[in-house]
DRENLO-749090 format. One record per residue (C-alpha): x, y, z; residue number from 1; residue in three letters. Coordinates in Angstrom, 1 decimal. Example, Ala and Ser with C-alpha at 12.3 -4.5 7.8 and 13.67 -1.06 7.14 Angstrom:
NODE	12.3	-4.5	7.8	1	Ala
NODE	13.7	-1.1	7.1	2	Ser
REM end
This chain:
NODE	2.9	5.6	31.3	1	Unk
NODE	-0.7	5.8	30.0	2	Unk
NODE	-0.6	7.0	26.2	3	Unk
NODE	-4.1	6.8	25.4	4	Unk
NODE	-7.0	8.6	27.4	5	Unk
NODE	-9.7	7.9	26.0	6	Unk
NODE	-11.6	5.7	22.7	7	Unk
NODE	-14.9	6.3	21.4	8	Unk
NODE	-16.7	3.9	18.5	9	Unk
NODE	-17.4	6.4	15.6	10	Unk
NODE	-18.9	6.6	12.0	11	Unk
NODE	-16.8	5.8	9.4	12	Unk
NODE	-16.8	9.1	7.9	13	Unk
NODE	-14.6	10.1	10.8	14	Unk
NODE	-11.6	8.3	9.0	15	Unk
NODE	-12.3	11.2	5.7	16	Unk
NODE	-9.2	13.7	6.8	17	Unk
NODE	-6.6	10.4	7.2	18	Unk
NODE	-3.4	11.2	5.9	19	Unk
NODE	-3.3	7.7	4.4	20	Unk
NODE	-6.0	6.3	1.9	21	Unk
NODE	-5.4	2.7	3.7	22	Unk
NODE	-7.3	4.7	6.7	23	Unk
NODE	-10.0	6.4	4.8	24	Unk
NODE	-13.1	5.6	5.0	25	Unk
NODE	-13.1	4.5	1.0	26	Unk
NODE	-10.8	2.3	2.1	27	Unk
NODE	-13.0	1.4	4.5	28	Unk
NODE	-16.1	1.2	2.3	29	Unk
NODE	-14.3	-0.5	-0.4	30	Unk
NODE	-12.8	-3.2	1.7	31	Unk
NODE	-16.2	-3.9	3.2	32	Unk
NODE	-17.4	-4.7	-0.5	33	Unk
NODE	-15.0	-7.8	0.0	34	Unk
NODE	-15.7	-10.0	3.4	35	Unk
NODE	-14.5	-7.3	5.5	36	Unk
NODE	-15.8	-5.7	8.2	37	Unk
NODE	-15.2	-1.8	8.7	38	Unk
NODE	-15.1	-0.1	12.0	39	Unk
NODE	-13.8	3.6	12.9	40	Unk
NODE	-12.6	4.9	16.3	41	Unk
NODE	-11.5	8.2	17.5	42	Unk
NODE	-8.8	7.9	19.9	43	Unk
NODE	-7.6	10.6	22.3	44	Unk
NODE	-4.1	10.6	22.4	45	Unk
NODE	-1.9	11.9	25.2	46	Unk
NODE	-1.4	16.0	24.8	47	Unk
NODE	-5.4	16.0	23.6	48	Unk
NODE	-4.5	14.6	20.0	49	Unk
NODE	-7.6	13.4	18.4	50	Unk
NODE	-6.8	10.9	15.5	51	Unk
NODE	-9.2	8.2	13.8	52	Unk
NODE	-8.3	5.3	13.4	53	Unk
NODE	-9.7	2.4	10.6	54	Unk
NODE	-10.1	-1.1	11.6	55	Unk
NODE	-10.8	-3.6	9.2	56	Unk
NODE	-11.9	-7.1	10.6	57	Unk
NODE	-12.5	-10.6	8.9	58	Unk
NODE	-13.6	-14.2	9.8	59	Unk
NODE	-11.6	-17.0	10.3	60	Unk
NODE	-12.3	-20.8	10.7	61	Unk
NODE	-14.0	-22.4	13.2	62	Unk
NODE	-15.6	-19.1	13.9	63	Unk
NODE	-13.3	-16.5	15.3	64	Unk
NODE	-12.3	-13.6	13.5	65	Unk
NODE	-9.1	-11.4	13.4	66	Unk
NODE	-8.6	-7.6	13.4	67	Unk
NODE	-6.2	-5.5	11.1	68	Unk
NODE	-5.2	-1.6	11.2	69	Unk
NODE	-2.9	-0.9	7.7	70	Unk
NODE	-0.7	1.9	8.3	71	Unk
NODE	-2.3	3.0	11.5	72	Unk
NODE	-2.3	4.6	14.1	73	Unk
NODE	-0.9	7.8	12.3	74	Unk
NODE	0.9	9.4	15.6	75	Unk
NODE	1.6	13.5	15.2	76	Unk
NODE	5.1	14.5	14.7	77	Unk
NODE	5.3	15.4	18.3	78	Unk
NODE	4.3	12.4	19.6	79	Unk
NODE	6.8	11.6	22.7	80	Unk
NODE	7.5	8.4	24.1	81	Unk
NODE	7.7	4.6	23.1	82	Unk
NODE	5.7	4.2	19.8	83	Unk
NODE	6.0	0.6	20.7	84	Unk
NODE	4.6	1.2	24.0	85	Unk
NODE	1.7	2.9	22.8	86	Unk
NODE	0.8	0.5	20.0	87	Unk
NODE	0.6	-2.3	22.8	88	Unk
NODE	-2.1	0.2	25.0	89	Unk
NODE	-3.7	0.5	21.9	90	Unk
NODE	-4.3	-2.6	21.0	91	Unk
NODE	-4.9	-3.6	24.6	92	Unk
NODE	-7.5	-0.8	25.0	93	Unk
NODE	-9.4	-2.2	21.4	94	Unk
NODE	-10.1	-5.0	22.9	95	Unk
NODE	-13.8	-4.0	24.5	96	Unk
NODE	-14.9	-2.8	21.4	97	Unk
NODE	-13.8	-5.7	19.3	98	Unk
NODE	-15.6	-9.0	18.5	99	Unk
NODE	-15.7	-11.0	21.4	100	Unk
NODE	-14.1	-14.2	19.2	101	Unk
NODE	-11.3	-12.2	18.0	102	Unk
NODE	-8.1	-14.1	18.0	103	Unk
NODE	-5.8	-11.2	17.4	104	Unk
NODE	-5.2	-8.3	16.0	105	Unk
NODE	-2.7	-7.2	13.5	106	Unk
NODE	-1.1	-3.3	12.8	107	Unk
NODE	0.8	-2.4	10.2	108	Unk
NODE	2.5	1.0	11.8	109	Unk
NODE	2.7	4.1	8.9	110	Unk
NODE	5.9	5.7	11.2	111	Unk
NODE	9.4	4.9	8.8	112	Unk
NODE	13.2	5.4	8.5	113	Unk
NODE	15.8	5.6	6.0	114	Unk
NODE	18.0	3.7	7.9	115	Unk
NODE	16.8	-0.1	7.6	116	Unk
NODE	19.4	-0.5	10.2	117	Unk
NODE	17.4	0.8	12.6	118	Unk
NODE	14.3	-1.2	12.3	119	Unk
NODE	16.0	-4.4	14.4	120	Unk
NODE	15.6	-1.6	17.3	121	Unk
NODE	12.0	-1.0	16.7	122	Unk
NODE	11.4	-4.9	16.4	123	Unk
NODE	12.6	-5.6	20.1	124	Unk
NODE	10.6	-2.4	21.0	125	Unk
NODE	7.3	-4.2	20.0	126	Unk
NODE	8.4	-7.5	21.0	127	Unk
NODE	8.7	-6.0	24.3	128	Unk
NODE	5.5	-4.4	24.4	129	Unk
NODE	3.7	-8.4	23.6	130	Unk
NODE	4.0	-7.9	20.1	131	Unk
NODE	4.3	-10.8	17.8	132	Unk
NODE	6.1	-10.5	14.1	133	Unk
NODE	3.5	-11.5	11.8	134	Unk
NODE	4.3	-14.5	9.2	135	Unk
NODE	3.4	-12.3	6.2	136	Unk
NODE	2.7	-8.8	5.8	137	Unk
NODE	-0.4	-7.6	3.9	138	Unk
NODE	0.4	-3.9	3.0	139	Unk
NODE	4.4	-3.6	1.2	140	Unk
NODE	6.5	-2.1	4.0	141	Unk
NODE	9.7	-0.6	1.7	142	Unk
NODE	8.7	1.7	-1.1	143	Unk
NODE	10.6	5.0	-3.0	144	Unk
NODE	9.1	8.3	-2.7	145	Unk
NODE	9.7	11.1	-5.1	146	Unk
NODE	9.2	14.4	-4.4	147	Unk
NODE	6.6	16.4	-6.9	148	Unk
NODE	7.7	19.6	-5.5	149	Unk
NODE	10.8	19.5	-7.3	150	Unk
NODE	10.7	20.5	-11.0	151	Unk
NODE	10.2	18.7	-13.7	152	Unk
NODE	14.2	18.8	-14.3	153	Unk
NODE	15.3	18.3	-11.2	154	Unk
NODE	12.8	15.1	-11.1	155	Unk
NODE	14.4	13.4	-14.0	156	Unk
NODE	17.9	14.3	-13.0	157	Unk
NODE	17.7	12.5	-10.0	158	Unk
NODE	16.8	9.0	-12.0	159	Unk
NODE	19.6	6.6	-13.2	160	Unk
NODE	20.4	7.7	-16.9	161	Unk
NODE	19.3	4.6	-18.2	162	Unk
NODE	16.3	5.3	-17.1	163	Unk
NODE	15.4	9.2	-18.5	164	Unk
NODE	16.6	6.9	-21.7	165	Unk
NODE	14.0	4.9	-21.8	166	Unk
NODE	11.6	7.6	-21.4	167	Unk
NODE	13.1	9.6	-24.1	168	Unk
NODE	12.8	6.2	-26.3	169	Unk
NODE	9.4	5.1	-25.6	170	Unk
NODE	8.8	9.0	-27.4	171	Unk
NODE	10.7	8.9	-29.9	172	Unk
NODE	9.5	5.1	-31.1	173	Unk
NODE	6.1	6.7	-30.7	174	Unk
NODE	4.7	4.8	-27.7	175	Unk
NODE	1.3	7.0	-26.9	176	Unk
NODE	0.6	7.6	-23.0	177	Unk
NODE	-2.9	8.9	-21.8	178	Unk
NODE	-5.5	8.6	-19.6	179	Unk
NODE	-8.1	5.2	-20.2	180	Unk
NODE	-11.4	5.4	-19.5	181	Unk
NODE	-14.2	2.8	-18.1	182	Unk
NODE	-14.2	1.0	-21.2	183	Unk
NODE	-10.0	0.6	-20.8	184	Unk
NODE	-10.3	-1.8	-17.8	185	Unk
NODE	-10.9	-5.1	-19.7	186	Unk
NODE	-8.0	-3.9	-21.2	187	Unk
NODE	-6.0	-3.6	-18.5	188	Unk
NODE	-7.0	-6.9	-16.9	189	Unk
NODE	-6.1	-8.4	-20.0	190	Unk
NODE	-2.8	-7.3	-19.9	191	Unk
NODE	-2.7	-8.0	-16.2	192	Unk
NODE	-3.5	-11.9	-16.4	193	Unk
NODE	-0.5	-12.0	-18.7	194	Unk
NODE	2.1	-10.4	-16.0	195	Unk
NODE	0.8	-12.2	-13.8	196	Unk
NODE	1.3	-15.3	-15.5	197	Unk
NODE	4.8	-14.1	-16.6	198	Unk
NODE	5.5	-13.5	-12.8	199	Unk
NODE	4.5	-15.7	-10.7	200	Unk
NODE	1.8	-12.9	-9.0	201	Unk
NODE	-1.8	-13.4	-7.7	202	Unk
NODE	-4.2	-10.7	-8.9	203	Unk
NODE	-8.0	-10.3	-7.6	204	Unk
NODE	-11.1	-10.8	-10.1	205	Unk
NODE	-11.9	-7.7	-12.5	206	Unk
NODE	-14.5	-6.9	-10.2	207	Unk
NODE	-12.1	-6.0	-7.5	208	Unk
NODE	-10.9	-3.0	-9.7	209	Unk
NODE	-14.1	-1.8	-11.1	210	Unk
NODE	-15.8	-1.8	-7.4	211	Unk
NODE	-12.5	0.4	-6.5	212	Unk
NODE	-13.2	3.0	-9.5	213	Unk
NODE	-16.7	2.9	-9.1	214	Unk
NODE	-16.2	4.0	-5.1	215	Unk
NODE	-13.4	6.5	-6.2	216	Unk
NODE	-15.3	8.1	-8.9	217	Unk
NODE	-18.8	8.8	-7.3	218	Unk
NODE	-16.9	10.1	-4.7	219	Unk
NODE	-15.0	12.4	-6.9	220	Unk
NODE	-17.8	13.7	-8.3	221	Unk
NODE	-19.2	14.8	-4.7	222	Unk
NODE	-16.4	16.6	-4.6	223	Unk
NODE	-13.5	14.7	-2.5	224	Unk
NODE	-10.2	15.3	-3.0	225	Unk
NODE	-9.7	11.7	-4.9	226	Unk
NODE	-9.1	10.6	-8.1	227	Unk
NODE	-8.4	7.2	-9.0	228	Unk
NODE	-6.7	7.3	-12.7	229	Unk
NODE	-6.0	4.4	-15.3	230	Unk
NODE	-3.2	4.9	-18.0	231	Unk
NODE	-2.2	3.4	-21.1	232	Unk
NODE	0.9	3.7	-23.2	233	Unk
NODE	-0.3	2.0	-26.7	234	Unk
NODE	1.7	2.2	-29.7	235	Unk
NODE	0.0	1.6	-33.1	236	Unk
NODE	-2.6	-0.9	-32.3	237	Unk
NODE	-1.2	-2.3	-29.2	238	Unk
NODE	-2.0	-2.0	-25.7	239	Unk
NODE	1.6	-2.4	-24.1	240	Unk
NODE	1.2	-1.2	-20.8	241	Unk
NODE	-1.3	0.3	-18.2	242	Unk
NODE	-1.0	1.7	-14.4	243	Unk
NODE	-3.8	2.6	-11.7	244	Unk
NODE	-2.8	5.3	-9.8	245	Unk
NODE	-4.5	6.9	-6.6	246	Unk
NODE	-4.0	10.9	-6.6	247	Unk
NODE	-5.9	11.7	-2.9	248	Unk
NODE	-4.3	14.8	-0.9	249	Unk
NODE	-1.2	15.1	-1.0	250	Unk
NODE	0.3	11.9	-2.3	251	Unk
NODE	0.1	10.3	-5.8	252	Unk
NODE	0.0	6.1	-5.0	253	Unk
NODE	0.9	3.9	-7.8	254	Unk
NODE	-1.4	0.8	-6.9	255	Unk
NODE	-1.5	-1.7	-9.7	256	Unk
NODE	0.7	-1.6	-12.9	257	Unk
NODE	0.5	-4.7	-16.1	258	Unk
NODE	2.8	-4.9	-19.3	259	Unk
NODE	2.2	-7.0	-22.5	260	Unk
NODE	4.6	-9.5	-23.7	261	Unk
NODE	4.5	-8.0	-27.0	262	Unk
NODE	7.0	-4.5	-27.3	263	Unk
NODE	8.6	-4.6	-24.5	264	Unk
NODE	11.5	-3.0	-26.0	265	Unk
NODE	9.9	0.3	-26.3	266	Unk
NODE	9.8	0.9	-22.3	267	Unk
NODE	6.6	1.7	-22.1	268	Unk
NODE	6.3	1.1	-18.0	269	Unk
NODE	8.7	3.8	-18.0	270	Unk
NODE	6.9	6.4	-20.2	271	Unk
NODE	3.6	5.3	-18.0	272	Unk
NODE	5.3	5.8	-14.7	273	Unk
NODE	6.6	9.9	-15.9	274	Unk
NODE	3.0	10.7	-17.3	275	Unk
NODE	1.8	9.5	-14.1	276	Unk
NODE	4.3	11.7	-12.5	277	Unk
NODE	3.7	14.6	-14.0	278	Unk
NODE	0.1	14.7	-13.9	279	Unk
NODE	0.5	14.3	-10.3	280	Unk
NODE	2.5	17.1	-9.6	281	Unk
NODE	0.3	19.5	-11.6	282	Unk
NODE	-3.0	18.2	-9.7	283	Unk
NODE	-1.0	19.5	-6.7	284	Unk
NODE	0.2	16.3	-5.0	285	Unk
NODE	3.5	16.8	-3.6	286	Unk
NODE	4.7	13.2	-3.3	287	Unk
NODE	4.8	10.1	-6.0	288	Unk
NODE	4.9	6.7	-3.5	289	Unk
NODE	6.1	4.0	-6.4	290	Unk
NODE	4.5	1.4	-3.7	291	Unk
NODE	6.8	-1.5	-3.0	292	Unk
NODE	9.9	-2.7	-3.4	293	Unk
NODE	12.6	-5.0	-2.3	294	Unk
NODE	13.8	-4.0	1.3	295	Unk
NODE	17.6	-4.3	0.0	296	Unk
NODE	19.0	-4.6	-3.5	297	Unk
NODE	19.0	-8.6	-2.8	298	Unk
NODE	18.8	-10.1	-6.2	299	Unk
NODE	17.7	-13.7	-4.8	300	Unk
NODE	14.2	-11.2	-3.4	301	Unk
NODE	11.1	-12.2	-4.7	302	Unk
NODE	10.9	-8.5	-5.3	303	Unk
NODE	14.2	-7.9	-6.6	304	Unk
NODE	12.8	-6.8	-10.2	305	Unk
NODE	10.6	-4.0	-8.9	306	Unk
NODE	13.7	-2.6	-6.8	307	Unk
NODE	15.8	-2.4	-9.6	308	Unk
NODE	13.0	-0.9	-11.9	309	Unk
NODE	11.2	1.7	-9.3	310	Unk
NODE	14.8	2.5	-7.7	311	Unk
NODE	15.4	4.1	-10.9	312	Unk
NODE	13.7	6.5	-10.8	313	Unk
NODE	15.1	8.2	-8.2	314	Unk
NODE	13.5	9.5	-4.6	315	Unk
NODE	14.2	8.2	-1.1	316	Unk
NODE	13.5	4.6	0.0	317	Unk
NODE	11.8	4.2	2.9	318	Unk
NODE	11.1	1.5	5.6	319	Unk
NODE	8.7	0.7	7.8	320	Unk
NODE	8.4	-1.9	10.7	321	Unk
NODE	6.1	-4.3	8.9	322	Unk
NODE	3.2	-6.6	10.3	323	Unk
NODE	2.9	-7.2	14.1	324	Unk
NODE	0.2	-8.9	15.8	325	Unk
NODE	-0.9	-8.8	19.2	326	Unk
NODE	-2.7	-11.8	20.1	327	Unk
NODE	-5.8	-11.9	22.4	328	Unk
NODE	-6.2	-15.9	22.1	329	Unk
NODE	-2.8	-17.7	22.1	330	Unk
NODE	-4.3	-21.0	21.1	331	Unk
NODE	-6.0	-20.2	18.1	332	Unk
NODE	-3.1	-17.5	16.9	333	Unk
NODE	-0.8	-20.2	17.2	334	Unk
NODE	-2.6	-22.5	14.6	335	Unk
NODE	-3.2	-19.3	12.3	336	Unk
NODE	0.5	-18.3	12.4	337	Unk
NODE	1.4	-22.1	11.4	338	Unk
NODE	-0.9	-21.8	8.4	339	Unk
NODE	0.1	-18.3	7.2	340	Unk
NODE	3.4	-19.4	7.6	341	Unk
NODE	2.9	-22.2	5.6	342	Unk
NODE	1.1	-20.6	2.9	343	Unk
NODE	3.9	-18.3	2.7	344	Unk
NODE	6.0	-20.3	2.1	345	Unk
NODE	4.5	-22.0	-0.7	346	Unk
NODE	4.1	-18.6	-2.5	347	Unk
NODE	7.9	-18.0	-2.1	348	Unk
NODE	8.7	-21.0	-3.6	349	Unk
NODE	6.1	-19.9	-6.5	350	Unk
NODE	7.5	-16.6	-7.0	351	Unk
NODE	11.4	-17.6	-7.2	352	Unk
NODE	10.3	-20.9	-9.7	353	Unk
NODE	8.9	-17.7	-11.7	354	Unk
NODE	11.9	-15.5	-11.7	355	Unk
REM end
């Protein structure tokens, strides 16, 4: 069975309308601030279903490159027939339009389930359709929505109690929450290196954030329906805490969060993570996506502290199938997979000597 009938090249704008920013074209234009290469395609899916699709594309050694689509291709709701099957078509049928030394290619599908159970399905379902598991994946596959369009109440009833206690402290030890401007983000950075050193985590350069605020706010003010928001909780002279959070459409994002060493009994991260919430709602998004978790509550995970902490606040966890490549030179994705496993491993063994 054919899925796909036809795929044209397009401009990048074409990727404005995507239900997820990792296929808008700012994602797009941001990432290609960065080594990578941005390319948009409008594919014609089978009952005439037009979607674009983002493909992001980098350069590996010796010369060859590799291809990458984060949480793409976003299939309608009444899409029939393998999802498997038509990832394989697709990435068959990108070929042509592809760089001609491109080793693979590597999909990270947005399509989820509640029940993690049923993910080892959807693994042989790619595997069968010449997919390969990838040794790392880039974009965090398990995550905890919460749904804005309940009220305020019903929002904070449905978090652990320990939890609407820690945002009821960091108020009444008068921790300070608000919005941080331009001139906040050597702040947060600051407070950034020192979680990262705390946790074991790799951050980018300061100039990775600002690029992404610059490219959210100009196009804010032409009118888009984006806005890329830094808070701060302080409390007397001290920064404790700061979030970045992506409000576009309908979903709030929570991208990059730091805390100080200094206060951390006033739960500050907690108070930030409500603000954040509410402000949300009221700028009309109808979903809070906390961004990355722990697929289980494993406590030996390298992610095992951010299930317990974003868990608690409630929502439904989700699941998707993870990285999958599909390789167009066996040879040279063999060596690559050896080294990303590799490197993997190393990290894992950094994060855990952390913990």
């Amino acid at each position: 069975m054919n899925f796909i009938s036809d795929i044209k090249s397009a401009e990048l704008s074409a990727c404005e309308k995507s239900s997820s920013f990792l296929q808008s074209d700012m994602w797009g234009e941001f990432k290609s601030r960065f080594g990578w290469t941005a390319g948009a395609f409008v594919v014609e899916w089978q009952e005439a279903q037009k979607i674009a699709l983002l493909v992001l594309s980098r350069k590996l050694v010796s010369g060859f490159t590799f291809a990458y689509v984060p949480w793409g291709p976003q299939l309608a709701d009444y899409f029939s027939g393998s999802r498997a099957q038509a990832l394989g078509e697709l990435a068959a049928k990108l070929k042509p339009f592809l760089a001609r030394n491109t080793a693979f290619i590597r999909f990270e599908p947005p399509w989820f389930t509640e029940d993690i159970a049923s993910l080892q399905e959807e693994s042989e379902s790619l595997i069968s359709a010449g997919f390969r598991r990838a040794a790392a994946v880039v974009q965090p596959p398990d995550t905890v929505i919460i749904n804005l369009q309940d009220s305020c109440e019903e929002i904070l009833n449905q978090m652990k109690p320990k939890w609407r206690y820690n945002i009821s402290l960091a108020g009444k030890k008068g921790v300070q929450t608000g919005l941080g401007g331009a001139e906040d983000l050597e702040k947060f950075y600051a407070i950034l290196k020192e979680t990262a050193a705390r946790d074991g985590m790799s951050i980018h350069d300061i100039s990775y954030y600002k690029t992404l605020f610059e490219i959210c706010g100009r196009r804010s003010n032409s009118g888009e329906n984006i806005s890329l928001r830094l808070y701060t909780a302080t409390h007397e002279a001290d920064t404790l805490a700061a979030i970045v959070v992506l409000f576009r459409a309908q979903y709030a994002t929570y991208l990059y969060g730091a805390s100080s060493n200094v206060k951390r009994n006033l739960m500050a991260p907690s108070a930030l993570q409500w603000k954040a919430m509410r402000d949300a709602k009221d700028a009309g998004c109808c979903f809070y996506d906390l961004y990355g978790i722990a697929p289980t509550d494993d406590p030996n995970h390298s992610m095992a502290g951010l299930y317990r902490f974003k868990t608690g606040f409630g929502g439904k966890i989700i699941h998707r199938p993870g990285a999958w490549d599909f390789t167009y030179k066996p040879v040279i994705y063999t060596i690559f997979n050896k080294a990303e496993k590799f490197r993997k491993k190393l990290w894992d063994r950094q994060k855990r000597n952390s913990n």
